[in-house]
N, C-alpha and C positions, 0 to 999 in steps of 0.2 A: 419447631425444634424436632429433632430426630428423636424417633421412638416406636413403639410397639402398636396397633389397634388404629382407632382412627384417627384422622390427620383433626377432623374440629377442633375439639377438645386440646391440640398442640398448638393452633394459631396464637401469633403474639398479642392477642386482644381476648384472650379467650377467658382471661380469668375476672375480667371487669365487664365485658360484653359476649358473651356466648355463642348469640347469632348474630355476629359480625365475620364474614369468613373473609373479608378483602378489606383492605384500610392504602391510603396515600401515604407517603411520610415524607415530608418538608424538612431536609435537614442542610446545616451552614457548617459540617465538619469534614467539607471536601477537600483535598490536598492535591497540589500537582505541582511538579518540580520538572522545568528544563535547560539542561547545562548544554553547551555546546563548545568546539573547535572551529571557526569559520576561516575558511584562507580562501578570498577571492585574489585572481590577478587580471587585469584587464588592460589593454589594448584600445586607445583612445584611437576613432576612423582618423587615420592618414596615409597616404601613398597607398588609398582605395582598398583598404583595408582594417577592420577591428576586429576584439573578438575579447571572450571573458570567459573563464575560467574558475569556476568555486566547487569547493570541495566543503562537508563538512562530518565532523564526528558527533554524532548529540544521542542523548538517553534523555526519556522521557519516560517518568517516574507519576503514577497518579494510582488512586485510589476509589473512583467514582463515577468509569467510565460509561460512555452513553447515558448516562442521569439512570446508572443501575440496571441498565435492561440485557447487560449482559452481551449476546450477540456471539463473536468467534470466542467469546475468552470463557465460556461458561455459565452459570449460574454466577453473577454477582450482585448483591455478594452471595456466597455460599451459604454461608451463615449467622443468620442476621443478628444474631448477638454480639457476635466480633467482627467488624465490618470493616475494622483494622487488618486483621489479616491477607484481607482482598491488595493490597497493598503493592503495587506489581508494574512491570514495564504497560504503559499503555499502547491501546489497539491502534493508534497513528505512528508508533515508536520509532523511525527511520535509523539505523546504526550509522548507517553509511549512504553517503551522495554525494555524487559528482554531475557536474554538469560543466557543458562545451557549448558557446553561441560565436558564431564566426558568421561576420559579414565582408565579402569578396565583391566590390566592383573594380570586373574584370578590366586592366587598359588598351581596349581595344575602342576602335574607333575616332573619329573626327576629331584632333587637338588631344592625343592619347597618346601612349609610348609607341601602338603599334594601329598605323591608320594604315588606310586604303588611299591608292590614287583618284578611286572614283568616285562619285556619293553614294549610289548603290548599293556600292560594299558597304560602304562606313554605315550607311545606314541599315540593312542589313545583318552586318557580322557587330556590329557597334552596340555601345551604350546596353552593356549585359549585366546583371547583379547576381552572386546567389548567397542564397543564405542557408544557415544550417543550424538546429538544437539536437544535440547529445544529449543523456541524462540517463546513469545507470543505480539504481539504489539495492540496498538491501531487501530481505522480505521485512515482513509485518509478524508481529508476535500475536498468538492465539493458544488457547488452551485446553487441552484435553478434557473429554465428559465422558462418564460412564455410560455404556449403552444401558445397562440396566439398574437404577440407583440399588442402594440397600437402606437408605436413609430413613426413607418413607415419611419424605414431608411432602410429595406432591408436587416437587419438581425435581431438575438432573443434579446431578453431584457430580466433584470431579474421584479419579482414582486417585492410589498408593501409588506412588514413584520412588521405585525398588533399586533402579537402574537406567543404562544411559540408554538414550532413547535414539542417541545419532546414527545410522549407518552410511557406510564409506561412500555409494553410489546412490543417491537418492532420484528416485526418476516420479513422474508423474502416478504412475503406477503403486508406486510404492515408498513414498515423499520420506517417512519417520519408521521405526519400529514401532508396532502395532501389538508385540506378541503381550497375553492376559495370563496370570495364573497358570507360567510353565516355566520351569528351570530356565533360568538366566532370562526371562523376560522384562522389561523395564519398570510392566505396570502391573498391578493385583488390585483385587476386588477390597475393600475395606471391612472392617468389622460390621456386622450388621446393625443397625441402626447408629453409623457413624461415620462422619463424612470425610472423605479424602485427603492425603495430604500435597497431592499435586497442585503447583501453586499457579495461579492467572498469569496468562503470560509466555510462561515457558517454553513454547515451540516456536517454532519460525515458519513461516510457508517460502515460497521463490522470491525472489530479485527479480527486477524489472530493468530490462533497457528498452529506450527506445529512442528513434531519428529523427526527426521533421526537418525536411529537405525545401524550398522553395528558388526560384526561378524569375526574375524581373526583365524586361526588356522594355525600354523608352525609347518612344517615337515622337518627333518633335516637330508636329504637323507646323503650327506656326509658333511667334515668340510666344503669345498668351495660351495657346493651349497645346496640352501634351497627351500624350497617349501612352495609358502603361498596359502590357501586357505580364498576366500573372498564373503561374505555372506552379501551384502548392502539391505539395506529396507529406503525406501525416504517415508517419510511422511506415516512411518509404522500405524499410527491407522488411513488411509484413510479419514483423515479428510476434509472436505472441505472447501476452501476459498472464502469466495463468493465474489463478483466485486461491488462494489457500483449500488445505488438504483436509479432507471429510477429519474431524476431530472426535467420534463418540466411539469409543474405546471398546470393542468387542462386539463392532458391528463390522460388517464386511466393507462397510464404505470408507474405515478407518485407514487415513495417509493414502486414500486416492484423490486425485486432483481430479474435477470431470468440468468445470467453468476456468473462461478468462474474464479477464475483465478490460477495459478502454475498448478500443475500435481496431478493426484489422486495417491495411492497407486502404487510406483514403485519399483521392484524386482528384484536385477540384482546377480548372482552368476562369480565369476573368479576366475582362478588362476594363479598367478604370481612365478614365478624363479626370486629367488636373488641368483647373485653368484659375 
């Protein structure tokens, strides 16, 4: 608990066991709630083509994330007597997703809308597939920490949230307002020996898009065996994803982005026998 002198003497076991300064706690009062909107549309393959379509709106509400260890969202819980209060969008929380899967086999070729008079060609410019996944979501929610508690229990606490934190052009550089204990800044220092009332959750980091592009082409050596040629592209326009924004509150590294996260631009070529 927050207070004055040394931390021992505050641990929650302190009044029945002394020198116990670390304990486990086994608890069955976890809560999590997920609502959603789901609108998929889909395109069953005909006339060499499918494709599907889903969007969805969901909140996801929980109280116990990571089994307590905290992570982007803070100290959780803050304070272990009301564990209730940690109460907040969880650190998987998606607002918003869409996603796009389209499969194209192209009609070109041998017994196709658009063949060749030769076999050459047809086999050739023939029997082409592509495929493609879309998929843009919102960011992840994460929670502010004070760079310096005032708590003095021995670990981070979050700030006072005075004010709005959103500004107009958010860049990697400078993701949230950041500004601590100055006219019109969003966050302040708490009372000394008392913890914050900025709640888990509350911030957002970036949105993610990303492509996967792929490439097929079938060669139909004889009737029992086939030849496919396979041409993948991951996150073909090298987009990057970037990792939420440094969160401890009056430290310089606060609302800069300096990590991505998945994989940049990956290119894999194979070929497969089906028989």
């Amino acid at each position: 608990m927050p207070g004055p002198g040394a931390i021992t003497p505050r641990y929650p076991l302190a009044s029945i066991a002394p020198g116990v300064v670390g304990d486990t706690l086994a608890a069955t009062d976890g809560n999590s709630v997920y609502n959603a909107l789901q609108i998929t549309a889909e395109k069953r393959f005909s006339n060499g083509i499918s494709f599907m379509s889903s969007y969805s709106f969901a909140h996801a509400i929980d109280n116990v994330p990571l089994q307590e260890g905290g992570n982007a969202e803070g100290p959780v819980p803050q304070d272990p007597r009301y564990r209730f209060l940690d109460r907040g969008d969880s650190l998987f929380d998606i607002r918003h997703r869409f996603s796009q899967t389209l499969l194209y086999d192209l009609p070109v070729g041998q017994g196709r809308r658009f063949h060749f008079s030769s076999k050459w060609e047809n086999t050739l410019f023939g029997d082409w597939q592509t495929n493609l996944i879309f998929s843009k979501q919102t960011g992840l929610p994460f929670a502010p920490v004070l760079a310096n508690s005032v708590a003095n229990t021995g670990s981070s606490s979050r700030p006072n949230l005075v004010g709005d934190w959103h500004i107009s052009n958010p860049t990697i550089d400078h993701w949230f307002n950041t500004d601590l204990n100055t006219p019109g800044a969003p966050w302040a220092t708490p009372a000394q020996f008392t913890y914050g009332n900025a709640g888990r959750g509350i911030l957002r980091g970036p949105g993610r898009t990303n492509l996967d592009f792929s490439v097929f082409k079938q060669y139909f050596l004889t009737e029992r065996f086939h030849l496919q040629f396979r041409g993948e592209f991951f996150n073909v326009l090298n987009h990057p994803q970037f990792d939420l924004p440094g969160q401890s509150i009056g430290s310089p590294s606060a609302g800069v982005i300096t990590n991505t996260v998945g994989t940049p631009r990956d290119i894999q070529f194979s070929l497969k026998l089906l028989f």
